[in-house]
C-alpha positions in Angstrom: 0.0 0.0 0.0 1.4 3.3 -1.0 2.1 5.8 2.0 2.4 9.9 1.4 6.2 9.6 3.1 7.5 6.8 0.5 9.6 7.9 -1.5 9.2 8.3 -5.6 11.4 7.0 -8.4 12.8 10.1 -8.9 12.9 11.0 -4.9 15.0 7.8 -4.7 17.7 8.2 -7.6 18.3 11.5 -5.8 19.3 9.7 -3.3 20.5 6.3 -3.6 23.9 7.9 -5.1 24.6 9.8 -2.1 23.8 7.1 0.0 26.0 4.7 -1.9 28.9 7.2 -1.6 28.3 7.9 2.4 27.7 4.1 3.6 30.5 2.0 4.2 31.9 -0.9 2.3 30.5 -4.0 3.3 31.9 -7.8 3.1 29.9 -9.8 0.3 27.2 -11.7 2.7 23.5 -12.8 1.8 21.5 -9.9 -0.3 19.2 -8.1 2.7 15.2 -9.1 2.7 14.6 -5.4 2.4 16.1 -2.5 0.4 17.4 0.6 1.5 14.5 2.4 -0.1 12.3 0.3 1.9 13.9 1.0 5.0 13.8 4.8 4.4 9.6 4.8 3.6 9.8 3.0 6.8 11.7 5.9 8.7 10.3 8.4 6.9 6.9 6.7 7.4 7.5 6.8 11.3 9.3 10.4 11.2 5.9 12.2 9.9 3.2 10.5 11.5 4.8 10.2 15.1 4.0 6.2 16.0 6.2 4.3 18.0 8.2 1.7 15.8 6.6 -0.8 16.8 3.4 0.2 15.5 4.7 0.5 11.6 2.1 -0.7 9.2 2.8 -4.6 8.4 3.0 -3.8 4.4 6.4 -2.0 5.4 9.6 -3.7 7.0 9.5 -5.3 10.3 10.2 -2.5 12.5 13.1 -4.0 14.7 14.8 -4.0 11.2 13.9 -0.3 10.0 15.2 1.0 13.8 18.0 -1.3 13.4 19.5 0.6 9.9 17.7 3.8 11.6 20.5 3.3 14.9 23.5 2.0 12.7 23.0 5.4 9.9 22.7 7.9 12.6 25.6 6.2 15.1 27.4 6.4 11.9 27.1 9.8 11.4 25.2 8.9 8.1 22.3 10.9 8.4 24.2 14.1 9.4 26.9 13.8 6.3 23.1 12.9 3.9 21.7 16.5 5.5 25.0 18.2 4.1 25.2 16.2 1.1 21.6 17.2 -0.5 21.9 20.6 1.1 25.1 21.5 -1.3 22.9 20.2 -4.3 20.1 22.3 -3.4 21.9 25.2 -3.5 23.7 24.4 -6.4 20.0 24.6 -8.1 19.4 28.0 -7.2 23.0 29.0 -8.6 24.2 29.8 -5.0 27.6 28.7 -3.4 27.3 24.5 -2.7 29.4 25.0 0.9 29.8 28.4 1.3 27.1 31.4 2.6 27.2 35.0 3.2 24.2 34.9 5.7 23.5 32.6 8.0 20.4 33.0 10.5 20.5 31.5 14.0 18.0 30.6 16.3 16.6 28.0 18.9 13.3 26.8 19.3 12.3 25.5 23.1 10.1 22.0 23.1 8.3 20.9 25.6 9.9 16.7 26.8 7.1 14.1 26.7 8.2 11.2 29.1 10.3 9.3 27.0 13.2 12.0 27.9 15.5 11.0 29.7 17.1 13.1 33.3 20.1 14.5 31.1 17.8 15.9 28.5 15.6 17.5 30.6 16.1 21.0 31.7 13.6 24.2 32.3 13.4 27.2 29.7 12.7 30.4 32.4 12.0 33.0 29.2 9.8 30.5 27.5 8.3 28.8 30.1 8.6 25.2 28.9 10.1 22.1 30.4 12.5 20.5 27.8 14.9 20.4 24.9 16.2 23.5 23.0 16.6 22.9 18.9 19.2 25.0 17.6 19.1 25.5 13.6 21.9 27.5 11.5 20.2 28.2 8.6 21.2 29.5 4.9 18.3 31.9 3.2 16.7 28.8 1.7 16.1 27.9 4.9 17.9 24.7 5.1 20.6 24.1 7.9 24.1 24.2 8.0 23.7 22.7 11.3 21.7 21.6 13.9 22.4 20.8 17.4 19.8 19.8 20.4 20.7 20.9 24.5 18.8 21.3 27.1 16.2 23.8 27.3 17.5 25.0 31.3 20.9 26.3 28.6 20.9 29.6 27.3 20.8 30.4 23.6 24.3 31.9 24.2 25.6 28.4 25.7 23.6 26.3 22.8 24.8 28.5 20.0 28.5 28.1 21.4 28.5 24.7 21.5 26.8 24.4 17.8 29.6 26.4 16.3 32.4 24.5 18.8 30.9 21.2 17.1 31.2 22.4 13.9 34.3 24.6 13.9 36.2 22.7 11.1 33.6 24.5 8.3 34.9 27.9 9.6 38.5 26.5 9.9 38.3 25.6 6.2 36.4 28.8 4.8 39.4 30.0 2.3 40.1 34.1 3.1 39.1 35.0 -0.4 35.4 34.2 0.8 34.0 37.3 2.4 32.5 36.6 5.7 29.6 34.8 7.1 27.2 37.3 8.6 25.9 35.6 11.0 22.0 37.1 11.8 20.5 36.6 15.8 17.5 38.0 17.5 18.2 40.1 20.6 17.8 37.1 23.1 21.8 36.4 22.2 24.9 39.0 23.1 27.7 39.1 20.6 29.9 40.5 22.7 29.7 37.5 24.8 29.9 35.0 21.8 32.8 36.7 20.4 35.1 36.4 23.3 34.0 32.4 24.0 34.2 31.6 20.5 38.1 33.4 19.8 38.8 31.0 23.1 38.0 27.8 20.6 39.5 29.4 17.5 41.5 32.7 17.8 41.4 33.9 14.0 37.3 33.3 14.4 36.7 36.6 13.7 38.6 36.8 10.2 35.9 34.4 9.0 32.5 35.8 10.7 30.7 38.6 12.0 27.5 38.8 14.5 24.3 40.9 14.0 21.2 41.6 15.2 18.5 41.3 13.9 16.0 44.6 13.2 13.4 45.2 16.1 10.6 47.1 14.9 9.6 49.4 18.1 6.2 49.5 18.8 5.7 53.1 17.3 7.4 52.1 14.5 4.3 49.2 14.0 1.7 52.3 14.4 3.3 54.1 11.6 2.6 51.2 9.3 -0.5 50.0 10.7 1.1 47.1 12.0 -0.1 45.5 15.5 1.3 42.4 17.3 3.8 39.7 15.4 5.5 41.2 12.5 8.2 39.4 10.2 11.2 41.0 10.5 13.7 40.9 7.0 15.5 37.8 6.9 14.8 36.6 10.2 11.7 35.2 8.7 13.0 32.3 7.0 14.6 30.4 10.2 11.1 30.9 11.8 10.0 29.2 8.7 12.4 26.8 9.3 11.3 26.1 12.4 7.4 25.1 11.6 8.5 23.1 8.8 9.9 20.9 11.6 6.2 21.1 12.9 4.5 19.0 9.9 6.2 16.2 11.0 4.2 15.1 14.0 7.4 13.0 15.9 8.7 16.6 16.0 5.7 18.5 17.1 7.5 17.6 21.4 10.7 15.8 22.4 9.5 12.3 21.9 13.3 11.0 21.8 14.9 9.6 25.1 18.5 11.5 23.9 19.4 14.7 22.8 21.3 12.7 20.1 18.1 11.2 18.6 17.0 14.3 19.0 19.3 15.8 16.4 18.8 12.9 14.1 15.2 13.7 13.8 15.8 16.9 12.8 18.1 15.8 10.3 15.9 13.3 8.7 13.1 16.3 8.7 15.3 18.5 6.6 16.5 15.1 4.0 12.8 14.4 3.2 12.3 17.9 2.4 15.3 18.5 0.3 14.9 15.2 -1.5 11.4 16.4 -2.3 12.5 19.8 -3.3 15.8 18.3 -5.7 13.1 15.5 -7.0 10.6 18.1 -8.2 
């Protein structure tokens, strides 16, 4: 029976090459029962509509075997490398830089733990109220990460950015100096001052290869010139908060359903594959 998440012909030559590049080489055994297209509708089947695994419909594979490639691919690091993989090609087909940005947009997102969490992935968000995980997203303006990174929601958006850029220091390390700098866009709920000084603690020369802004604030007279009341998009800042309710279609991603902040991460990582896929594949 054909499910909404499986993926099309055309979804899956997008990315059975990448897949084929990323996985390791295995030793020449018995050919698998199921194929790794089969294993993705059943992740991707489980990823959108928010049921445990153990309730996947019968016409896909056994679910002990879809969570067993689902554990190996993201211990691997397989799903993070796919996520940067399709994200070059998808800027390659707007004619933009495949690795490189001049604007990247950050922000975190606080979601409330269901109670599957476990004790070191809970934590309480004071300014948001909300007993859980933090999602951190780094953004280009196509809306699709650069990275992503998961903490507890009791860290500030200072600490969680730090250690999303710490992870990930190598693509700053590597960004050639003929490349002008990433401008890198925050609300006012971060202090660059304060990121500047921890960040040139991790990598000294940080500051030849990025710059911090914030983000616009339209002042509340400023929304009476216009005619403008309550929530209005600010330029650019926009498109992470897009970014963010994407995330929200897929219903395993509407709370914190995972018991780690790892699994965590993955889920937003296989959020933003299916959607590139889809985007590449249309």
């Amino acid at each position: 029976m054909p499910y909404s998440t499986n993926l099309t012909d055309a979804q899956w030559e997008t990315l059975s090459p990448l897949l084929n590049q990323i996985l390791p080489l295995k030793k020449k055994t018995r050919p698998p029962n199921w194929t790794q297209r089969e294993i993705f509708n059943g992740i991707f089947y489980q990823l959108k509509n928010g049921c445990n695994w153990a309730d996947l419909p019968k016409d896909l594979p056994p679910y002990s075997t879809v969570y067993w490639y689902y554990k190996q691919w993201r211990e691997q690091g397989v799903l993070e490398e796919l996520m940067k993989l399709l994200h070059s090609q998808v800027r390659s087909q707007v004619k933009k830089k495949p690795k490189w940005t001049r604007l990247m947009i950050i922000d975190s997102q606080a979601v409330k733990n269901t109670c599957n969490a476990s004790i070191a992935s809970k934590g309480y968000c004071f300014y948001k109220s909300t007993n859980g995980i933090k999602r951190h997203l780094a953004v280009d303006t196509l809306g699709f990460p650069f990275f992503t990174h998961c903490t507890k929601a009791s860290l500030s958006d200072d600490a969680g950015l730090i250690e999303m850029l710490s992870k990930n220091i190598n693509y700053f390390k590597s960004k050639p100096v003929n490349v002008p700098k990433v401008t890198i866009l925050l609300d006012h709920g971060y202090h660059p001052d304060h990121l500047t000084a921890e960040l040139k603690k991790i990598y000294p020369q940080i500051l030849t290869k990025i710059k911090f802004e914030l983000s616009e604030k339209p002042s509340k007279k400023q929304k009476e010139a216009q005619g403008q009341s309550g929530f209005v998009p600010v330029k650019a800042r926009w498109v992470i908060e897009r970014s963010n309710s994407w995330m929200e279609r897929c219903k395993i991603l509407i709370k914190n359903f995972e018991r780690t902040l790892d699994n965590a991460t993955a889920k937003m990582n296989l959020c933003f594959i299916r959607l590139m896929i889809k985007r590449l594949a249309s």
